[in-house]
Backbone bond lengths (Angstrom), bond angles and torsions (degrees), N, CA, C in turn:
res aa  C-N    CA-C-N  psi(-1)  N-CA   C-N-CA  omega(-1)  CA-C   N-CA-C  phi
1 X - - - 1.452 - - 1.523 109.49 -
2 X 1.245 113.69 121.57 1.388 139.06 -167.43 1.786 116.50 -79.87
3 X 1.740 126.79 58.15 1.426 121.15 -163.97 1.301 108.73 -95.59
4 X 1.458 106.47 125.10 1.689 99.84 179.08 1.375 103.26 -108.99
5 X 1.575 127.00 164.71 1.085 107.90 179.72 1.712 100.06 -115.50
6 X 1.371 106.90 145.42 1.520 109.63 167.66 2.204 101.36 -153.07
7 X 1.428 78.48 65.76 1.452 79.84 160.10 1.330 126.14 -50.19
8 X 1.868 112.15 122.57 1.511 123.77 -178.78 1.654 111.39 -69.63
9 X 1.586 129.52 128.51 0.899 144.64 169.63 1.259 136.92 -95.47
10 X 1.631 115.60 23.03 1.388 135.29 -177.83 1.328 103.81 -100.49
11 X 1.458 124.89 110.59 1.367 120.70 -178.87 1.423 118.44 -80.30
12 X 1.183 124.77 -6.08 1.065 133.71 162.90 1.947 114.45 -65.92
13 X 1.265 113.44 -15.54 1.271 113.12 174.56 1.355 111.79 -118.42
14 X 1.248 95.14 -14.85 1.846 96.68 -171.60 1.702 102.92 -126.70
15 X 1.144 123.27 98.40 1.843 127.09 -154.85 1.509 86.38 -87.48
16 X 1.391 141.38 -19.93 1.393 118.38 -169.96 1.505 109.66 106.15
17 X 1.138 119.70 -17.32 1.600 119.24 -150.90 1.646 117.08 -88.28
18 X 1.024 81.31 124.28 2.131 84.72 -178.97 0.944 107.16 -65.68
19 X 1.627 110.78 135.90 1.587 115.40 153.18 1.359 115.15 -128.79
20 X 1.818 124.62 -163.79 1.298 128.93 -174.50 1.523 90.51 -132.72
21 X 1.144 104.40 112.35 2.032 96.78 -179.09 1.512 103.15 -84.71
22 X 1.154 99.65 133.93 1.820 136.04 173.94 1.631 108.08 -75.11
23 X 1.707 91.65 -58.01 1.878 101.73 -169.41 1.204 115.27 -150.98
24 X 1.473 122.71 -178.69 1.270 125.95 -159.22 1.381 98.70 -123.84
25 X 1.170 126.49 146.38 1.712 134.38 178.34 1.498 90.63 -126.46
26 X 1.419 95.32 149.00 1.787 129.45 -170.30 1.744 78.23 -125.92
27 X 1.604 93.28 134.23 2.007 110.42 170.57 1.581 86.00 -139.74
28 X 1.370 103.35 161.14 1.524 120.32 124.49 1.703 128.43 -121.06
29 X 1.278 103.08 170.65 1.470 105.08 -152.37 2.060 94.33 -72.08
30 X 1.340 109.25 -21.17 1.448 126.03 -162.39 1.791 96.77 58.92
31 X 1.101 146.52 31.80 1.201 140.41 165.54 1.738 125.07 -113.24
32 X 1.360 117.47 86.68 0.925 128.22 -159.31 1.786 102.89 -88.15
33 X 1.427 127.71 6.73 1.554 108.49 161.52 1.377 122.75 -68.28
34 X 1.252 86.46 -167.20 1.897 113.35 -170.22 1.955 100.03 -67.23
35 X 0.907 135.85 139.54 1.192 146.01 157.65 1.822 108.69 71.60
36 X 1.063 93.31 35.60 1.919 108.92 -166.82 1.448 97.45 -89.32
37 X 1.321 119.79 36.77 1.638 94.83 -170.21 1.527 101.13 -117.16
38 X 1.520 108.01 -166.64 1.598 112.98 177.73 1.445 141.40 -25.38
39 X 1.095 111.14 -17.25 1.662 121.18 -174.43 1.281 95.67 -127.54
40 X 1.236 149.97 -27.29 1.365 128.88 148.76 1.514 135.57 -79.32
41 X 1.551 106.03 -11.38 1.306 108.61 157.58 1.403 127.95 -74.19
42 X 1.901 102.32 -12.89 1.824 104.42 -171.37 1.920 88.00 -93.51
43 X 1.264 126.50 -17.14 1.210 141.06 -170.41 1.968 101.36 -65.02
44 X 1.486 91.71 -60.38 1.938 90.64 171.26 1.462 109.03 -75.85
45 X 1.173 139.46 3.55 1.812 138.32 173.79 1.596 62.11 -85.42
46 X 1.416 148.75 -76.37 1.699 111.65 -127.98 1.233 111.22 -95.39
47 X 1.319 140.93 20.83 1.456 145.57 -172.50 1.563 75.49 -79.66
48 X 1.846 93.34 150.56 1.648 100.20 -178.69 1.785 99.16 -81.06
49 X 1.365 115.26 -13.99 1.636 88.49 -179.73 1.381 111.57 -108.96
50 X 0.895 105.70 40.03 1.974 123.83 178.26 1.823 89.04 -90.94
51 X 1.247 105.62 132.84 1.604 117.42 176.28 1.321 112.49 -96.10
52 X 1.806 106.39 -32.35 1.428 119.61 178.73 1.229 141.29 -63.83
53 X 1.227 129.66 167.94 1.360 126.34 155.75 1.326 117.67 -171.81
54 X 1.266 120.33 162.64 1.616 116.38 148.89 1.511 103.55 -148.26
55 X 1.856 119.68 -169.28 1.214 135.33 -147.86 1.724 100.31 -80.67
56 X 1.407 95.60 -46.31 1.681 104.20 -177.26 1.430 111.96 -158.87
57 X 0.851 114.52 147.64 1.600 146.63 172.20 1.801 116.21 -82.80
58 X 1.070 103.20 125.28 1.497 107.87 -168.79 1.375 119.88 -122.78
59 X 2.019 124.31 103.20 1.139 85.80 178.07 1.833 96.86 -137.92
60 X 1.523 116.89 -147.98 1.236 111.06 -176.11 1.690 132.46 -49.58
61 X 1.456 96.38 -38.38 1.475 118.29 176.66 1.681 111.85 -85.07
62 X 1.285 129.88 -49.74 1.151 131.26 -136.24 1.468 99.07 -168.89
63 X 2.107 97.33 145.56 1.580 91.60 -177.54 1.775 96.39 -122.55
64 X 1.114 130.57 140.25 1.336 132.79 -156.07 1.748 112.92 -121.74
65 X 1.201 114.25 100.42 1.666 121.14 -174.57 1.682 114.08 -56.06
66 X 1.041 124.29 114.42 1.185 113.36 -172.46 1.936 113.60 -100.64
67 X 1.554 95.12 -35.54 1.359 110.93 176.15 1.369 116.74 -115.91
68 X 0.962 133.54 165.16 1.321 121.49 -179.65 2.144 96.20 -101.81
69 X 1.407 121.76 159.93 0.894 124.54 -132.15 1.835 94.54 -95.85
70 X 1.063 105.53 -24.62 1.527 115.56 172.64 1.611 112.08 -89.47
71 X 1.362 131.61 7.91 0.868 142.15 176.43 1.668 114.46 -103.80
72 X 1.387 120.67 133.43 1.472 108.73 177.99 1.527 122.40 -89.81
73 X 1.811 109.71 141.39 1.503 106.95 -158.97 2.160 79.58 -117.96
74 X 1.757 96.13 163.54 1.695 99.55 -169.98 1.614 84.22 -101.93
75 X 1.829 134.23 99.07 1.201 132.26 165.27 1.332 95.73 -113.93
76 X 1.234 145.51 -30.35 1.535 137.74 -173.15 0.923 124.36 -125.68
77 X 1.451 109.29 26.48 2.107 98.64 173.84 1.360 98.28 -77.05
78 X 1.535 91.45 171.19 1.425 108.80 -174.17 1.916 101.41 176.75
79 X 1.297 89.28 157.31 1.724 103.59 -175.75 1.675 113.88 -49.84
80 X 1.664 107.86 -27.37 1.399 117.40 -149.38 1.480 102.89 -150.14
81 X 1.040 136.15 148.16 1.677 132.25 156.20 1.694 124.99 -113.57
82 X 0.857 119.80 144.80 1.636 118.57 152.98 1.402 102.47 -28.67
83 X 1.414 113.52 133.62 1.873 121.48 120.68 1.172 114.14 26.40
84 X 1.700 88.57 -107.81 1.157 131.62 -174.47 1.641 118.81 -40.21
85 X 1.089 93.78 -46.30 1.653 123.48 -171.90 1.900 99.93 -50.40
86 X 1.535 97.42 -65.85 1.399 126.63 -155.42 1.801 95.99 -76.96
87 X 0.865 115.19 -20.49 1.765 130.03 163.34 1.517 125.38 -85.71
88 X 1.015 120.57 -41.91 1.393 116.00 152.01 1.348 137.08 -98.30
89 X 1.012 97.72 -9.81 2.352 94.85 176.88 1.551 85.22 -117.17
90 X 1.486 126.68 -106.87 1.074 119.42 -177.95 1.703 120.77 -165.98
91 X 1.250 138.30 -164.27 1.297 138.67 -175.44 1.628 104.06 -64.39
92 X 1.458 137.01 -11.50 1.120 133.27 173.62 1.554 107.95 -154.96
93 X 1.830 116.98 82.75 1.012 107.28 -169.73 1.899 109.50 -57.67
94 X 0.800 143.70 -63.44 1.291 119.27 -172.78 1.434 120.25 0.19
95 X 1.225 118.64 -53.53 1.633 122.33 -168.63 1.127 103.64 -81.07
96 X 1.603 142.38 34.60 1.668 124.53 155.65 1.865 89.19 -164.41
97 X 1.166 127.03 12.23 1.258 118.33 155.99 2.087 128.56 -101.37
98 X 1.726 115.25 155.26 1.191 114.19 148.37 1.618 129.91 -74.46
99 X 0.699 100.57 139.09 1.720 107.41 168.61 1.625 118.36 -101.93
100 X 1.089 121.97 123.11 1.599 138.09 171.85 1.593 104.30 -120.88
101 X 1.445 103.75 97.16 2.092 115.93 141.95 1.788 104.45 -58.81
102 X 1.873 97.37 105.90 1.594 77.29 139.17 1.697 127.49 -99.42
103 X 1.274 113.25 152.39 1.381 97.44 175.96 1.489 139.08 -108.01
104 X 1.175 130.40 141.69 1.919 138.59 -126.97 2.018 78.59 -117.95
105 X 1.271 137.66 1.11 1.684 92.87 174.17 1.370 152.59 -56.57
106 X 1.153 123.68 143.52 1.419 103.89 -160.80 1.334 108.07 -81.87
107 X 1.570 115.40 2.29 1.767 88.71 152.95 1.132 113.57 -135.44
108 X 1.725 123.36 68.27 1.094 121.20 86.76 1.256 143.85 -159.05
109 X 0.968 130.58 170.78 1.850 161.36 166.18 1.388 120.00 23.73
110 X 1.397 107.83 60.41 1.667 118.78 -167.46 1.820 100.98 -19.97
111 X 1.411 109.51 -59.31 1.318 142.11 -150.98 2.014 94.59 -60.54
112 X 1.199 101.60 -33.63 1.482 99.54 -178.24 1.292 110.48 -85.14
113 X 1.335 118.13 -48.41 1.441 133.15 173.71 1.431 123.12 -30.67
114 X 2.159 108.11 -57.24 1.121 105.29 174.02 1.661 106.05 -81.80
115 X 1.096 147.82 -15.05 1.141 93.57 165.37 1.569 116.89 -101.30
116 X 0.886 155.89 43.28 1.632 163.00 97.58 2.021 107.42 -15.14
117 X 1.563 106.26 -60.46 1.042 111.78 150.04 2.047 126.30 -22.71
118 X 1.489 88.64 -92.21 1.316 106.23 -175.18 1.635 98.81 -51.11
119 X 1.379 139.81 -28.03 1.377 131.19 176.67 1.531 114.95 -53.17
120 X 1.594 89.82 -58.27 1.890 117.28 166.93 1.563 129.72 -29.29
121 X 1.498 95.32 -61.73 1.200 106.86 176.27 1.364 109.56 -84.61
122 X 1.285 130.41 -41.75 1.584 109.52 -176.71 1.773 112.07 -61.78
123 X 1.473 96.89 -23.82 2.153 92.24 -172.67 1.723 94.36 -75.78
124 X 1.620 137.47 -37.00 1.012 117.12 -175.90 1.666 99.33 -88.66
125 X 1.117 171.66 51.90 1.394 152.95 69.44 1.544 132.27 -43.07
126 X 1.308 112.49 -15.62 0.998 125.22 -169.47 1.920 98.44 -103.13
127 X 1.151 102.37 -34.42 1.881 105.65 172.90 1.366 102.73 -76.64
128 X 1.111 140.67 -44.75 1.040 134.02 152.15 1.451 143.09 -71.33
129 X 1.173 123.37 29.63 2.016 142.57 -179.51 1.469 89.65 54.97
130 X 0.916 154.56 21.80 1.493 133.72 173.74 1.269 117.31 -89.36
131 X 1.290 102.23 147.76 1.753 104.75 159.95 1.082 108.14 -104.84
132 X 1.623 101.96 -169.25 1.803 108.21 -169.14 1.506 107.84 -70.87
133 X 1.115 132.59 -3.19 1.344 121.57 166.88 1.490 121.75 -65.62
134 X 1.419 107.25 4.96 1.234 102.78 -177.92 1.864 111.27 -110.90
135 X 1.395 88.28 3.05 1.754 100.10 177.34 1.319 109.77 -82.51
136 X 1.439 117.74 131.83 1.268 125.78 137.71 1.367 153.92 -159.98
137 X 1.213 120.74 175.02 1.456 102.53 -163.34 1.607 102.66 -78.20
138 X 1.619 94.18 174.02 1.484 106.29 169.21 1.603 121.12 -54.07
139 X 1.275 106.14 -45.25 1.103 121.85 177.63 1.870 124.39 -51.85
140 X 1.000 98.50 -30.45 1.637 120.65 -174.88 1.063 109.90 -78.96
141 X 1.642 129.36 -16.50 1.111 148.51 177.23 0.973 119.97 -74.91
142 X 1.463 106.77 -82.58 1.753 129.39 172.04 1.261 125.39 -86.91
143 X 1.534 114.08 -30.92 1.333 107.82 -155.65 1.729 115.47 135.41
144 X 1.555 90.19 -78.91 1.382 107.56 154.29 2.167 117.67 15.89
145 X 1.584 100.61 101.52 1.295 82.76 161.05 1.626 134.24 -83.00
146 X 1.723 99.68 66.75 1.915 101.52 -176.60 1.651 86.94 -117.40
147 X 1.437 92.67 168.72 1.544 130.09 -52.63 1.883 97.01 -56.75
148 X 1.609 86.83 124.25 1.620 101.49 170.38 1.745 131.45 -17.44
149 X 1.566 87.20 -46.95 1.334 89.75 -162.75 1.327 122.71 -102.42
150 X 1.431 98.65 25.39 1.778 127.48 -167.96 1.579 97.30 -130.09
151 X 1.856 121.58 -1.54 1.513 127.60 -174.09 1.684 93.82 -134.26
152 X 0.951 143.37 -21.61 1.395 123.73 -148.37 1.445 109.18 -160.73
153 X 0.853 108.18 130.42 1.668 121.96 -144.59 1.712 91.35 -78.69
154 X 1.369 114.88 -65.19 1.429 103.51 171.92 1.754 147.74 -2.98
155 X 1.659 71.46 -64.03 1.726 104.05 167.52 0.994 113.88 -81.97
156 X 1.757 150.64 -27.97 1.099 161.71 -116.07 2.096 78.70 -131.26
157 X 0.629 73.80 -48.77 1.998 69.90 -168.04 1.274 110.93 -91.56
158 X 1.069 123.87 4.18 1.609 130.34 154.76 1.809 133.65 -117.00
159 X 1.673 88.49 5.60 1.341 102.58 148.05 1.521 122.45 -139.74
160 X 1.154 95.19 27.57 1.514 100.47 173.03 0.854 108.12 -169.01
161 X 1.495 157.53 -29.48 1.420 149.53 147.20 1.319 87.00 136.98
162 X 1.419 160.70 -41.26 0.844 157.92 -116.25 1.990 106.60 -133.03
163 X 1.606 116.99 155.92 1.381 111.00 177.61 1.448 106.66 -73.27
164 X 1.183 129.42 175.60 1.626 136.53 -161.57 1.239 93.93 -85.01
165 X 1.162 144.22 -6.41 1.606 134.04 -154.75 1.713 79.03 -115.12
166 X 1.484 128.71 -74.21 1.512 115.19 157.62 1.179 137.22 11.76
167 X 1.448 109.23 -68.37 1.344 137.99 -150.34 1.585 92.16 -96.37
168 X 1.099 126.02 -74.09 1.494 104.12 153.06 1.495 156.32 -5.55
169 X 1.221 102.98 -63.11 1.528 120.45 154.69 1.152 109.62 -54.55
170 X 1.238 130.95 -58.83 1.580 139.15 -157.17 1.601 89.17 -65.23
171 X 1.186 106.56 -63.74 1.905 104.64 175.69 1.476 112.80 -29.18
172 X 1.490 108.73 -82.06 1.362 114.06 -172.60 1.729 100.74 -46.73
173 X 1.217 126.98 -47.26 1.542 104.75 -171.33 0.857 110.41 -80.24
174 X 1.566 145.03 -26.41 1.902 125.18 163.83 1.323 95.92 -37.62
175 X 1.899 125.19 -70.46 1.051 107.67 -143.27 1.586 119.45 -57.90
176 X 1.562 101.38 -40.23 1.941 105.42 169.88 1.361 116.40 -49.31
177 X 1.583 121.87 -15.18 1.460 118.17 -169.83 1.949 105.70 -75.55
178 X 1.588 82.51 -42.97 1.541 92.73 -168.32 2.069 98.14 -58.80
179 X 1.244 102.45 -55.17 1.526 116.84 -172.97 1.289 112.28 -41.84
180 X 1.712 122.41 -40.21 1.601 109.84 -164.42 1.612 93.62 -111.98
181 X 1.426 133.46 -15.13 1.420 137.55 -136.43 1.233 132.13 18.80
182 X 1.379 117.00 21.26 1.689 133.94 153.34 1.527 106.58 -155.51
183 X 0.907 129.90 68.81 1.777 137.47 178.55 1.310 121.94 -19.86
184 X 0.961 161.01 42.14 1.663 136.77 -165.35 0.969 92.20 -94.40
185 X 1.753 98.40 160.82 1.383 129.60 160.53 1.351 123.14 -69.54
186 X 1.543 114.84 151.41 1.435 93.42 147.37 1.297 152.09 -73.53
187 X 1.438 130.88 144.81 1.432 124.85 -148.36 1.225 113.54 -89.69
188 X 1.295 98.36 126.74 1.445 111.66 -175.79 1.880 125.99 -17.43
189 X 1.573 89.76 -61.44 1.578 82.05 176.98 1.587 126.00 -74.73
190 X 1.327 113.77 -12.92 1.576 85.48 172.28 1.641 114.21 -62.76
191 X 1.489 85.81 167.77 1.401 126.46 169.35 1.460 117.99 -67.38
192 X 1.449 119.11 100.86 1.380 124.88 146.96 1.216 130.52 -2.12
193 X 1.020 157.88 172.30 1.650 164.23 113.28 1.258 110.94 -150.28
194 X 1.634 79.55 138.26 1.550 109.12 -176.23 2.059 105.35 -96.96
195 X 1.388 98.77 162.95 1.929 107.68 -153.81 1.627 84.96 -133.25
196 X 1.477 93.57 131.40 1.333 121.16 -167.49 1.851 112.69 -142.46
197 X 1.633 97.12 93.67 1.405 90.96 -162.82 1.587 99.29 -107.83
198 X 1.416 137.56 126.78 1.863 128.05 177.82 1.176 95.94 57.83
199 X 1.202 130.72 19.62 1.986 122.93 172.52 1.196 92.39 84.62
200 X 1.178 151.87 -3.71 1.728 124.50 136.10 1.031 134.45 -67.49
201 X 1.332 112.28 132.55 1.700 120.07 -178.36 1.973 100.91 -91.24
202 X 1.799 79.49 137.82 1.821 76.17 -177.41 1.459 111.79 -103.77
203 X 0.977 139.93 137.89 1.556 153.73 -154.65 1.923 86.91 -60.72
204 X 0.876 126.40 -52.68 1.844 120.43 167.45 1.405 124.31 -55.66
205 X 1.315 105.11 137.18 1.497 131.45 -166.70 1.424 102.24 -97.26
206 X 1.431 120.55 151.14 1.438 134.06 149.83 1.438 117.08 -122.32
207 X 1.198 93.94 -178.41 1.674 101.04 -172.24 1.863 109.56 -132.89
208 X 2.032 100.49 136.32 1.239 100.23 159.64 1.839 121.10 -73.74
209 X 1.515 102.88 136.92 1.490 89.69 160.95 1.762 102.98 -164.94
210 X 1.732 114.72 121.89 1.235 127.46 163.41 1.628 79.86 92.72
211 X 1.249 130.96 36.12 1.390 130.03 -172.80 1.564 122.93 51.87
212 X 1.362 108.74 14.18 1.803 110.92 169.47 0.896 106.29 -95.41
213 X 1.450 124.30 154.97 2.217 130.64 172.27 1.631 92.12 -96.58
214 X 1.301 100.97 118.81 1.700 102.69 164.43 1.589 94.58 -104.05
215 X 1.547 100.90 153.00 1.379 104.99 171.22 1.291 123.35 -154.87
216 X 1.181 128.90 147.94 1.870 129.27 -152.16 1.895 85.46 -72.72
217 X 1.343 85.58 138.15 1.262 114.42 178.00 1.518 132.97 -78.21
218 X 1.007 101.14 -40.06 1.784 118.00 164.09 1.335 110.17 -54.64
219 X 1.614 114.92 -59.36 1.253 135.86 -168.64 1.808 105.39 -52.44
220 X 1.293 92.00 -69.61 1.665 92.39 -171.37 1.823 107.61 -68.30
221 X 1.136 128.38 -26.18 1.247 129.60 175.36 1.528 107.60 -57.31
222 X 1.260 113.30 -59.74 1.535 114.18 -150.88 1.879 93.76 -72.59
223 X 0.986 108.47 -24.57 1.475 117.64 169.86 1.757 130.47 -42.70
224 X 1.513 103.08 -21.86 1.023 114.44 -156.78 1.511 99.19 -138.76
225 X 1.337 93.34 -2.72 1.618 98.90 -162.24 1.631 151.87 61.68
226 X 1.369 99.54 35.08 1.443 149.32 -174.97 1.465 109.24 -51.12
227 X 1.351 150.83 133.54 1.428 139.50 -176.79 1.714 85.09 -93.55
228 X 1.445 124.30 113.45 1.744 120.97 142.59 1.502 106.60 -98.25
229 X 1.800 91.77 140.31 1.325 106.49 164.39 1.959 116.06 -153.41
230 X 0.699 99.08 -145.19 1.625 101.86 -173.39 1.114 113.03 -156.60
231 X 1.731 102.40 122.06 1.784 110.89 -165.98 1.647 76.65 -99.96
232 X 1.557 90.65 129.40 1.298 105.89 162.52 1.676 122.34 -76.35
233 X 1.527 121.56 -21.18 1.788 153.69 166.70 1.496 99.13 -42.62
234 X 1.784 109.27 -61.42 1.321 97.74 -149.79 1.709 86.71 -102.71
235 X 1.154 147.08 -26.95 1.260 157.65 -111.26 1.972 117.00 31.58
236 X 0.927 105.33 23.69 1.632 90.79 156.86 1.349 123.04 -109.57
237 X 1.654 90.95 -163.15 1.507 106.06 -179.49 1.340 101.20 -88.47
238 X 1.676 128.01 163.05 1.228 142.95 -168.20 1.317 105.57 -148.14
239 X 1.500 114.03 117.72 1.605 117.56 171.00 1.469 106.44 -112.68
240 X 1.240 125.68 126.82 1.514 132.20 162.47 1.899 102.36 65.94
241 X 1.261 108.43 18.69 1.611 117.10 -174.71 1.486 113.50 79.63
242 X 1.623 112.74 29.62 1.498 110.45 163.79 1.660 104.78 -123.63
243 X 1.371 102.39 140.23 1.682 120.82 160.76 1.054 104.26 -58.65
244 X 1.403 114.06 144.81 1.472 128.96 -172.91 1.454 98.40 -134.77
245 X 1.163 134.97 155.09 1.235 141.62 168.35 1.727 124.57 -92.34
246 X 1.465 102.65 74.80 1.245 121.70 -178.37 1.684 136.51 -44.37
247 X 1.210 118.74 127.88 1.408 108.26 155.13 1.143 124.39 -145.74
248 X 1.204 140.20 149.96 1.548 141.00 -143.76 1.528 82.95 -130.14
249 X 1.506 91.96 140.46 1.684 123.70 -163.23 1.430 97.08 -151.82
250 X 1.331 114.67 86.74 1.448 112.91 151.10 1.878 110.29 82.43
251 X 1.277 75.95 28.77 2.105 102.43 -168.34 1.241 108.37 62.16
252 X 1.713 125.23 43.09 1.267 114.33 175.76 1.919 100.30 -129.93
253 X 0.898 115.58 140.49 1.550 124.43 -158.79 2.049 99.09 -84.14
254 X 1.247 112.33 120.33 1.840 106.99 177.56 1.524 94.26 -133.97
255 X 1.446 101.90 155.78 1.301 127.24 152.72 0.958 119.32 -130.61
256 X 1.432 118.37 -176.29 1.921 136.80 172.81 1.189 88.74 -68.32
257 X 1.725 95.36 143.92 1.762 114.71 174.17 2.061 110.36 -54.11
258 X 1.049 92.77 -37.87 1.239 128.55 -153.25 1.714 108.78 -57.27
259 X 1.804 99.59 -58.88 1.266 117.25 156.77 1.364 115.86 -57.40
260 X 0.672 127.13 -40.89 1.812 142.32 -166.22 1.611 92.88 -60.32
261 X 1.595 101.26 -58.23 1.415 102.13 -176.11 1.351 126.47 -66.13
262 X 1.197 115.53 -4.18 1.440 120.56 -162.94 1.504 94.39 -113.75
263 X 1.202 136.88 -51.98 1.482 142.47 149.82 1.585 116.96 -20.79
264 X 1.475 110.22 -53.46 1.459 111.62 -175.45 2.029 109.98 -99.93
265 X 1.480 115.20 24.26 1.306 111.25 -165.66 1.208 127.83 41.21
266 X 1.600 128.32 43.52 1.034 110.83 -165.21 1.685 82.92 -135.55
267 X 1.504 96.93 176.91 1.870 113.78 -163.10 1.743 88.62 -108.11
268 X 1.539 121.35 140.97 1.105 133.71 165.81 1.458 126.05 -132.78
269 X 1.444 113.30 145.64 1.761 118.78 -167.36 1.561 92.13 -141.41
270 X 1.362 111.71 131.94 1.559 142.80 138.28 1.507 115.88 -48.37
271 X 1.658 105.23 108.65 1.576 99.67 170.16 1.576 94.56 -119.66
272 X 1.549 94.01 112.19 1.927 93.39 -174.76 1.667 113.29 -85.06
273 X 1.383 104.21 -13.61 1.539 109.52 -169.64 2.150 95.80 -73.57
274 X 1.210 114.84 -15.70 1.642 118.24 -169.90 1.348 93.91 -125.97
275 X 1.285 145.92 -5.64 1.362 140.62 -148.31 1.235 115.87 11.84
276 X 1.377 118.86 102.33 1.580 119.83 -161.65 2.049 87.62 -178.56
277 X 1.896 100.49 124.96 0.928 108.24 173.10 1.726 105.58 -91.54
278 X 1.453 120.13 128.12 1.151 118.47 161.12 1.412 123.30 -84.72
279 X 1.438 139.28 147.08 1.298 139.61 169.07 1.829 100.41 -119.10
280 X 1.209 113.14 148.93 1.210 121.68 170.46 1.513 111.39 -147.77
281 X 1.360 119.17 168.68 1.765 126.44 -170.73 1.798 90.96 -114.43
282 X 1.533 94.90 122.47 1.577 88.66 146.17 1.758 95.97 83.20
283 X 0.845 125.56 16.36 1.644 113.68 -169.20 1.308 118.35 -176.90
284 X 1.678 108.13 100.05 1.438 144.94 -166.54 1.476 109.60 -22.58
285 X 0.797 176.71 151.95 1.858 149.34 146.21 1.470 117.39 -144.64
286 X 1.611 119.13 74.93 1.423 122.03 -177.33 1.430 110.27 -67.34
């Protein structure tokens, strides 16, 4: 994967402002002329009356950094949000998401582009413990018909043969393909568990198996406010600078409750009669 850097210098698009990214946003540029690709799309992020921006620009040849990734780029404001949206990232996703332009010129090579893309996005989910649950489109956000051909069947079958709901899926599962390099699900028969952090229950599930609680890692970390990242050295996940003993479920990163707890300093108890791991601060709990 081919990253050049040409950090945008229009402060009007780029405010400076730190964030902690939550999730990943999928765009397209919607600009289907001649020479519309990655370095002229990071070219209109720097015009001083460009409002826009995002992290990188994506196209057949080359993927082009525009923001740096801890920095916040303006790809999803909007008057209003999703639900969903406003429940998991926050009251203004901009401030805890990435942004990815793919780019549509017509000369060139849709076919190369997305997967340059799918390279992109699986190395930043994967630096960050996430799975594809943490992808999404523009659209999922706001409303927004981006990227078109991942919303709207029209477009969806004339750049991909397939309806937008299709074309979608197929996305998210390249990218899980690259992430686990043999995907499975989790298996049917385990056992559920429910996550219980200070007496909040967190909308994420874990699973019994061989009588251990594994549990998504992102989820219970960011909960508590946990540093995840990804040692590229050992290939795992890393909470607060401890190895965890990983396994990827459906491109989503879990460990033992156990580790988790010891990673995030916190005290943990088994309630088998509810199957539900509790975590608590500060307070012993056999």
């Amino acid at each position: 994967m081919k990253i050049i850097d040409m950090l945008i210098t229009n402060k009007t698009a780029r405010p400076g402002t730190r964030i902690t990214p939550r999730g990943l946003v999928i765009h397209w540029t919607a600009n289907e002329g001649k020479g519309a690709n990655a370095v002229a799309n990071r070219n209109y992020f720097n015009k001083h009356t460009t409002e826009a921006s995002a992290h990188y620009c994506v196209d057949d040849k080359q993927t082009v950094r525009c923001l740096p990734e801890n920095e916040m780029g303006y790809h999803v404001g909007a008057k209003s949000y999703k639900p969903d949206a406003l429940k998991r990232l926050s009251t203004y996703p901009n401030n805890c998401t990435i942004g990815i332009e793919m780019c549509v010129n017509k000369d060139g090579d849709f076919q190369n582009m997305y997967k340059n893309t799918l390279e992109l996005a699986a190395d930043i989910l994967k630096r960050y413990g996430w799975g594809i649950d943490h992808l999404w489109r523009h659209y999922d956000i706001t409303g927004k018909s981006c990227p078109a051909y991942f919303v709207t069947d029209s477009f969806a079958k004339r750049f991909t043969g397939l309806s937008a709901e299709q074309a979608w899926t197929k996305f998210m599962d390249d990218v899980q393909k690259i992430l686990t390099g043999n995907p499975q699900k989790i298996q049917t028969n385990v056992d559920k568990v429910s996550i219980e952090i200070n007496g909040v229950h967190l909308p994420s599930q874990g699973y019994l198996k061989d009588g251990v609680s594994h549990l998504p890692i992102r989820a219970v970390a960011e909960a508590v406010g946990g540093k995840v990242e990804w040692c590229a050295d050992t290939k795992q996940v890393r909470v607060n600078g401890h190895d965890l003993t990983e396994t990827i479920e459906s491109g989503i990163s879990y460990a033992p409750a156990r580790e988790l707890a010891a990673a995030l300093d916190m005290q943990v108890e088994w309630d088998g009669a509810c199957k539900t791991v509790r975590f608590s601060k500060g307070c012993a709990c056999e």
